[in-house]
N, C-alpha and C positions, 0 to 999 in steps of 0.2 A: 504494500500500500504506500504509493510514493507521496512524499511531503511536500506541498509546496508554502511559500511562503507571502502571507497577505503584504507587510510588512517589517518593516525592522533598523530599527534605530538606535544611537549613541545619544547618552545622554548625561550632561555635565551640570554638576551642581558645585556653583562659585559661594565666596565664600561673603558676598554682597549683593544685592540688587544689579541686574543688569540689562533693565528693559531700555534703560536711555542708550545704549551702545548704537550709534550712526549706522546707519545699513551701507551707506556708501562702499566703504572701502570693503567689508566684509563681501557684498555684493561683486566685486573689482575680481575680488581671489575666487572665489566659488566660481564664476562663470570662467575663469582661466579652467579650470579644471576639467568640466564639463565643454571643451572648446567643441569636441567635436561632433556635438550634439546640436551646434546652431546656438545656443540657450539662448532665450527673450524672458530675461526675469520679470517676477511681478513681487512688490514690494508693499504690505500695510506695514502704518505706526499708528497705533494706539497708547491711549496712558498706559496701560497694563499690561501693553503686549507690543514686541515687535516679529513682523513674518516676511519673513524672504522665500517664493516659491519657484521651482525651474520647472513646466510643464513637460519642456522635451524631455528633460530626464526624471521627472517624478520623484525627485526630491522638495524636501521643505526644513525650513529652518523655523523655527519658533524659540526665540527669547520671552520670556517672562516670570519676573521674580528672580530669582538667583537660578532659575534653570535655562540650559541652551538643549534644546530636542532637535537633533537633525536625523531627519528622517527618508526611506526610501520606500516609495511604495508602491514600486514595481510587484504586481504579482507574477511570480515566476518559480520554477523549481527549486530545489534546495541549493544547489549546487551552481547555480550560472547568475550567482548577483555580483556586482561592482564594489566589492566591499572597501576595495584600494581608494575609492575615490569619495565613499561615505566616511572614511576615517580620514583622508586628511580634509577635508572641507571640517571635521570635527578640530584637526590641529593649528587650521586658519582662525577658525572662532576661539578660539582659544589666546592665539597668540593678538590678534586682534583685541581683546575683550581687554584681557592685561591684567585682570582680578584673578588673584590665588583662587583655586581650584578645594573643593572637598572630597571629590567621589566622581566617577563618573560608572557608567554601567552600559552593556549591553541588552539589548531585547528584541524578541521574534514575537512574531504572531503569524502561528503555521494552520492551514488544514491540511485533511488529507483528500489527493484527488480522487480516490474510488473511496470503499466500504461506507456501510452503512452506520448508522449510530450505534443499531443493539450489537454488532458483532465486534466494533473496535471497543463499547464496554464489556462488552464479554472478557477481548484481550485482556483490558484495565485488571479484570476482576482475577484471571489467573494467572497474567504474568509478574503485572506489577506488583499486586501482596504477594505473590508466592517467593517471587525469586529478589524482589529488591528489599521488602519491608520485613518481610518475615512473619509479619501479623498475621492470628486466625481470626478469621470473622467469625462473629455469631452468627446462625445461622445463615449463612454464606448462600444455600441454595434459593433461601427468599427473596434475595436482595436481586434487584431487576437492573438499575444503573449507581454506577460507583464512579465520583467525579471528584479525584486528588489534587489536593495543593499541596505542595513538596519544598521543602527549604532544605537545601545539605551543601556542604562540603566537597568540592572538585579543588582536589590540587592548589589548596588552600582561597578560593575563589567562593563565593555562595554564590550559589546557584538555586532559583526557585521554578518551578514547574508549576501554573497550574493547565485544567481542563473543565473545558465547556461546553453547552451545547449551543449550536446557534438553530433555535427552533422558528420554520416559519409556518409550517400546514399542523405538521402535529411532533410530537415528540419521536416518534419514530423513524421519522424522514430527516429528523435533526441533526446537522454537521458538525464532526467534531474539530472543534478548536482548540490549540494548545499555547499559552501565551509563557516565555521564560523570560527570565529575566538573570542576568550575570551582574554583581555590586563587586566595586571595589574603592576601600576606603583610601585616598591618595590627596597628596597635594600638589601634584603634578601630572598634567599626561604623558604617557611613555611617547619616543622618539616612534615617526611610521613605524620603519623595522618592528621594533618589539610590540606597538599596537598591534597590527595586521599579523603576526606570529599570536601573540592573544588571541585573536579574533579566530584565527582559523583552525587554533585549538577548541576555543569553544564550540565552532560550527561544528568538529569533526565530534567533538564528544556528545553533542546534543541529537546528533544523528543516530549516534549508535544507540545512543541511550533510553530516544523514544522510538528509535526502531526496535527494540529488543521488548521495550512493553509490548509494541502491536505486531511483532511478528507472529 
């Protein structure tokens, strides 16, 4: 059951306000990046928000409050996104912004493109407690849908998993979605090199890991 991916985004938490930061220049570097995409930015300022968007490549940038969301939201397979160029547009904002840094983290929000609801919780119900948690259910044979939210430990990184349904006729026809989220508590971003090695550690471990639930 192949994963693809709704969206997925880096996300930096400064360690002040940073909705007044100029789109100008930020705007300048980002579409360097994207050159060859054409990109025709579109730019809102609000009090509480600033948004920079690139249509041709389906990114966005959203400052508000001490958070920068740059985001991709190309739907596409697990395996064929732009990550090189969603991280450094994340090291432009950064070095642009010029405020200490707290944390920044990574996140997906995956479906999958075939099965059904009841059979990928079926998977949930006997691969994931069996083989990851270890937990017995009570009465295990009753239980119809099982929908985990997971917080652990990767290689010293937290890592959280949840799952959902997204229901639009009835529950049954409901898609499953799995949204992750990677934190890491820092006061600086790593150099590309060691981001994008991050990054494609965690793509590689989250593939296997919620492929081996729904296998």
């Amino acid at each position: 059951m192949a994963l693809k991916i709704l969206t997925n985004n880096i996300v930096v938490l400064f360690e002040a306000n940073i909705t007044s930061t100029s789109l100008e220049n930020l705007q300048t570097s980002i579409v360097s990046i994207y050159r060859d995409k054409n990109p025709q930015p579109v730019t809102a300022k609000f009090p509480d928000l600033a948004a920079l968007n690139i249509p041709e490549a389906q990114l966005s940038l959203l400052l508000q409050g001490r958070t920068a969301v740059i985001t991709d939201q190309n739907i596409a397979p697990y395996s064929s996104k732009e990550n090189e160029k969603l991280l450094r547009v994340a090291i432009e904002v950064v070095h642009e912004i010029k405020t200490p840094i707290e944390a920044y983290g990574f996140n997906y929000i995956f479906e999958f493109e075939n099965g059904t609801f009841d059979n990928l919780s079926q998977k949930i119900k006997t691969n994931f407690f069996a083989q990851d948690s270890g937990l017995t259910l009570p009465a295990s044979s009753n239980l119809k849908y099982i929908l985990p939210f997971v917080v652990y430990d990767y290689e010293g990184k937290k890592v959280s998993i949840k799952v959902e349904p997204v229901v639009e006729n009835n529950i049954e026809q409901a898609r499953m979605r799995i949204s992750t989220n990677t934190h890491f508590a820092t006061s600086s971003l790593p150099e590309l090199p060691q981001l994008l090695s991050s990054y494609n550690e965690i793509d590689t471990h989250l593939e296997e890991y919620i492929g081996r639930i729904f296998s």
